[in-house]
Phi, psi and omega in degrees: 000147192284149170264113173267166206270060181329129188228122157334151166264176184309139171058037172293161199213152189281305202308326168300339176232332184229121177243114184283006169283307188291320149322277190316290172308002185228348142211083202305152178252008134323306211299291150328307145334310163287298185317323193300287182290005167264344174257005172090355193238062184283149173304159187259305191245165163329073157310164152287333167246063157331131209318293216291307182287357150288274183343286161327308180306292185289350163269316178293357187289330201286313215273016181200078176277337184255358170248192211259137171334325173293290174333278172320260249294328189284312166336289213274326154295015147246042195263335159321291164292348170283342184269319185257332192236084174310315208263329191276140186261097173274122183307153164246150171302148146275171178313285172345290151348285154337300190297322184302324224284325203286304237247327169278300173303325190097172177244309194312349142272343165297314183283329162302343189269325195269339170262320167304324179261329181279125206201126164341117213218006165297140135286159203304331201269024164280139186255171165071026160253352169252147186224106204021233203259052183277070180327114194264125182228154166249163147229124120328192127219161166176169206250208173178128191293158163236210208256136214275073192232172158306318194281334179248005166297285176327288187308316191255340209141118143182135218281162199285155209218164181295000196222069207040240189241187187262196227227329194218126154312170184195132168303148165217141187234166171219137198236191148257139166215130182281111203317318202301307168264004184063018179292131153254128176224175218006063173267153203224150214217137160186188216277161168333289199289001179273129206268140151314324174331289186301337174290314170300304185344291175310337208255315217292343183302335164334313176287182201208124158302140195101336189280147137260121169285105152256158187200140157310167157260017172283354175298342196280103171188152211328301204286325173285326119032263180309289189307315154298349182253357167300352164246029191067029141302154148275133169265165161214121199203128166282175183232143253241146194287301181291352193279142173232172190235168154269101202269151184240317174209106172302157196236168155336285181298012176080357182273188164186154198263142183228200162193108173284134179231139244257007157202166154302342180288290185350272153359301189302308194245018130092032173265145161077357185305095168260116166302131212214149179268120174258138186228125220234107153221160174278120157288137153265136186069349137314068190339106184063079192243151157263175184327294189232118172256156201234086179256141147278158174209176177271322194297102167291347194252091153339323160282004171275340203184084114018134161282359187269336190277354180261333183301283184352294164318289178318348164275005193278356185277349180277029153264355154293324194258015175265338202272329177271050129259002170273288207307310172278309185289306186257353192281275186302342239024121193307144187069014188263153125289163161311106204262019158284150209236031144232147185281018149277341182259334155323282142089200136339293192280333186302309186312320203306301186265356152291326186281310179325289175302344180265336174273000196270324201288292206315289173336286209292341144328292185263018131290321179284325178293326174320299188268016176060069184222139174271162193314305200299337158332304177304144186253133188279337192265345182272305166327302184308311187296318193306323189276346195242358162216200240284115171259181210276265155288152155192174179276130174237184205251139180257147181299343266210336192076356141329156187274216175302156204231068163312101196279165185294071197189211211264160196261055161284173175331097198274012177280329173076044172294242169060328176257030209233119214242159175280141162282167161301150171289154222267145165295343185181124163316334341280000000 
């Protein structure tokens, strides 16, 4: 869908649209400052647009997916001339500009600063983020369309439609989300024809002893395994309908220790063999259910994980997919694209809205620990409005590289939890 060129009205103010305190607190701009000069690319000289301030930009571009590249940029400087400079007038860049300004920063410090800082951010008092003593994270995959140029055609893609192709190339990324807050993290990203699989490659090294992993079962197969269980994570993984195991002994809990081996000869000849737990259950009452769905884990031991409480769990992985529907539906906008139109600022913007959703996931975080709440009480689309418009104080950024600039009032939050309201509660989880 085309993007129209939504414009602020006249004598708009950042304090009126934007709060770089929430930016800002989720990526501090010390922080940045190191990533600029560990990646070569701190501005040299004076800019109008500085490195640090490209940066902040591209992460607001997500959090105003409908308005025009000039417009943000005019947001966040001109929260400037209201705090300090009254009487002066700060130039905005033009659309060219941007682009340069965009095209000089890169994508490798955005993505170093979005793989150091975005990270799992629950505390043991988060509710619904733990599974006894688990950190619960799911994986996933899903694409986003970008902007319809030749330069992102090559690169990314497209994939294929019932009617020839599709109307936009499209990125496809694979994420990790720590379920309990929906942070998506060590996500890893390439073109349309690139498999989630192959992606999980990238993403599953991610993991942590304390984590438990759940994953579909298109994820399932030896060397992605192999690979998850080398980092002392736990699994919970469905298993694929044709796949077969060697079963070896029931256990109590209705469950049984099996083994998967990395080919059929392996198989034959009972070699190369890992052991694995299985768990065999029924939906009921559920309209095109299969017969029998099947998960394995690492956890061997039945008083550690019950198979009735692990069947349970395991649908806790559909918390992924409400965290891309924030991402895509509610961030971004349904029907929108990506609106760089070479595939290195492409990207660039993928990171940019990934750090957006992770400072919006952070806000509604430490609201819910304040108000005991589990996350999912909040509504992300009411947060995202709280965040785009006019809060009580906030930090803004000097073009100069200074730090954050504390404007004058009462020492409240600059986060505005405080404005972050419970949705009613939900009848059941999904």
């Amino acid at each position: 869908m085309a993007r129209t060129a939504a414009t602020l009205p006249n004598g708009a103010r950042v304090t009126d649209f934007i709060s770089l305190g929430v930016i800002t607190h989720a990526f501090p701009l010390g922080k940045i400052h190191e990533v600029l000069r560990r990646t070569s690319r701190a501005s040299r000289r004076q800019r109008a647009l500085p490195a640090h301030v490209v940066v902040y930009y591209v992460i607001a571009l997500a959090l105003f997916m409908q308005v025009a590249y000039t417009e943000v940029l005019r947001a966040l400087v001109e929260g400037l001339r209201w705090l300090r400079f009254p009487r002066c007038a700060i130039p905005v860049a033009g659309k060219s500009a941007i682009s340069r300004a965009r095209s000089r920063l890169g994508v490798e410090p955005v993505r170093e600063l979005h793989d150091e800082l975005v990270r799992p951010i629950a505390q043991p008092g988060t509710r619904g983020a733990w599974y006894r003593r688990w950190r619960l994270v799911s994986l996933d995959g899903s694409t986003l369309d970008v902007a319809d140029t030749k330069a992102n055609a090559r690169a990314f893609g497209r994939p294929g439609a019932s009617r020839g192709r599709s109307a936009f190339p499209q990125l496809r990324f694979v994420s990790l989300v720590e379920n309990g807050t929906h942070v998506l993290f060590a996500s890893a990203h390439g073109a349309s024809f690139v498999t989630e699989a192959a992606l999980a490659q990238e993403v599953l090294p991610h993991l942590k002893p304390g984590m438990l992993c759940l994953a579909d079962r298109y994820f399932f197969g030896w060397r992605l395994w192999q690979k998850a269980t080398a980092t002392g994570a736990a699994l919970v993984w469905r298993l694929k309908r044709n796949a077969r195991l060697g079963r070896i002994e029931p256990l109590p809990d209705g469950s049984y220790l099996a083994a998967i081996y990395p080919s059929a000869k392996d198989r034959r000849h009972n070699t190369r063999g890992v052991r694995v737990r299985a768990i065999d259950y029924t939906l009921e009452g559920v309209a095109g259910a299969e017969p029998v769905c099947r998960l394995i884990t690492t956890i061997l031991d039945p008083a550690a994980a019950p198979a009735a409480e692990l069947a349970a769990l395991y649908h806790e992985r559909w918390e992924i997919e409400t965290a891309f529907d924030e991402l895509k539906t509610h961030l971004r906008g349904a029907r929108l694209v990506l609106r760089s139109k070479t595939p290195q600022l492409v990207v660039q913007e993928f990171y940019g809205l990934m750090m957006a959703h992770f400072a919006v996931r952070g806000l509604m975080h430490e609201a819910a620990l304040k108000a005991d709440l589990d996350p999912d009480r909040l509504s992300f689309v009411h947060s995202v409005r709280v965040i785009r418009r006019k809060l009580p104080i906030f930090h803004a950024i000097s073009p100069s590289g200074s730090d954050a600039i504390p404007p004058s009032g009462s020492g409240r939050d600059p986060r505005g939890t405080s404005r972050l309201q419970p949705r009613p509660a939900k009848q059941a989880r999904r």
